[in-house]
C-alpha positions as CSV (number, residue, x, y, z in Angstrom):
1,X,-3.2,4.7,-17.4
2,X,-5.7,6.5,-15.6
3,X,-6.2,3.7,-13.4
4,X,-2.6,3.8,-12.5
5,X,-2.7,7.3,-11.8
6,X,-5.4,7.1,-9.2
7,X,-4.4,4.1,-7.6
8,X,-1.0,6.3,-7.3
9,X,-2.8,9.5,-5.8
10,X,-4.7,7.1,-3.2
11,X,-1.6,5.2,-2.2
12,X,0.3,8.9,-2.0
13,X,-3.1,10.6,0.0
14,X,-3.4,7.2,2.4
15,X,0.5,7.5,3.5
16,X,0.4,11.2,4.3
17,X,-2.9,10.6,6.3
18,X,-1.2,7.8,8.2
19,X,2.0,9.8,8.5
20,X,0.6,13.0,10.0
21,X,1.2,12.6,13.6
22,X,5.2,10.9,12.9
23,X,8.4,12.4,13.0
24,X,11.5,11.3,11.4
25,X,14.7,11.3,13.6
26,X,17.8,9.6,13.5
27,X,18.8,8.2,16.9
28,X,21.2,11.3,17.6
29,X,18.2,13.8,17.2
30,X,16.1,11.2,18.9
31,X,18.9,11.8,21.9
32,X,18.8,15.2,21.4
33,X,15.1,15.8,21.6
34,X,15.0,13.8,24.4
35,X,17.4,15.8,26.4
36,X,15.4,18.9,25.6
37,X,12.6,20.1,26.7
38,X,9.1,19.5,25.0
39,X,8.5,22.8,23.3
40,X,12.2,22.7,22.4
41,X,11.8,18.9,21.2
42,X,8.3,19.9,18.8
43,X,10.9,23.2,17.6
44,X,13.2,20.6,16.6
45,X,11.1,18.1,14.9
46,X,9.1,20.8,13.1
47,X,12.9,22.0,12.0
48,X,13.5,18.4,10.7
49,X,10.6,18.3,9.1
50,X,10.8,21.3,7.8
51,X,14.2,20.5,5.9
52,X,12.8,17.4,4.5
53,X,10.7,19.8,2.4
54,X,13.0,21.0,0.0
55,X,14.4,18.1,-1.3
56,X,10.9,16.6,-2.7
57,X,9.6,19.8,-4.0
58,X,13.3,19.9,-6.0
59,X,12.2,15.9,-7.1
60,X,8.4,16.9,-7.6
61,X,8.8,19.9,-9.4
62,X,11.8,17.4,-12.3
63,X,9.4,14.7,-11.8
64,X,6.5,17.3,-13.2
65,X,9.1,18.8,-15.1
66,X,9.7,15.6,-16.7
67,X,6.1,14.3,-17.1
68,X,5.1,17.6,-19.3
69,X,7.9,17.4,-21.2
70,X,7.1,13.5,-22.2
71,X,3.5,14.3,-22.5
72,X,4.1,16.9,-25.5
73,X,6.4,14.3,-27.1
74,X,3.4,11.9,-27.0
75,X,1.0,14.6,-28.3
76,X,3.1,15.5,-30.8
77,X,4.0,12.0,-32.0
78,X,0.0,12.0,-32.2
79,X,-0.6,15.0,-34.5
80,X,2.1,13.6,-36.6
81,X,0.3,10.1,-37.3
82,X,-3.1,11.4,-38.3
């Protein structure tokens, strides 16, 4: 298991090292950002970005949530075999 979880926190460290410099736009904020001008354009990338944010801390913090909660079922189910 630990195994898994380090090969999962490489893979997770590796794509936000090769994603640092991208932006995600669909092609009507593309259009937009290309109308603009460039401090305008970073403004509404950084705005994009920013948004994005949300979201996975809502499914990080369940996820975690989630994990603690199943971890004290497996300790518990521990205790009660010994």
């Amino acid at each position: 298991m630990k195994k898994f979880l380090w090969g999962m926190l490489m893979l997770v460290i590796g794509l936000l090292l090769i994603g640092i410099d991208s932006y995600a736009q669909c092609s009507i904020c593309t259009k937009t950002a290309s109308d603009l001008n460039p401090d305008a354009a970073r403004s509404l990338n950084a705005g994009i970005l920013y948004l994005m944010i949300t979201p996975l801390a809502l499914v990080g913090f369940i996820g975690w949530r989630w994990w603690v909660s199943n971890k004290q079922g497996e300790d518990e189910g521990d205790a009660n075999h010994e």
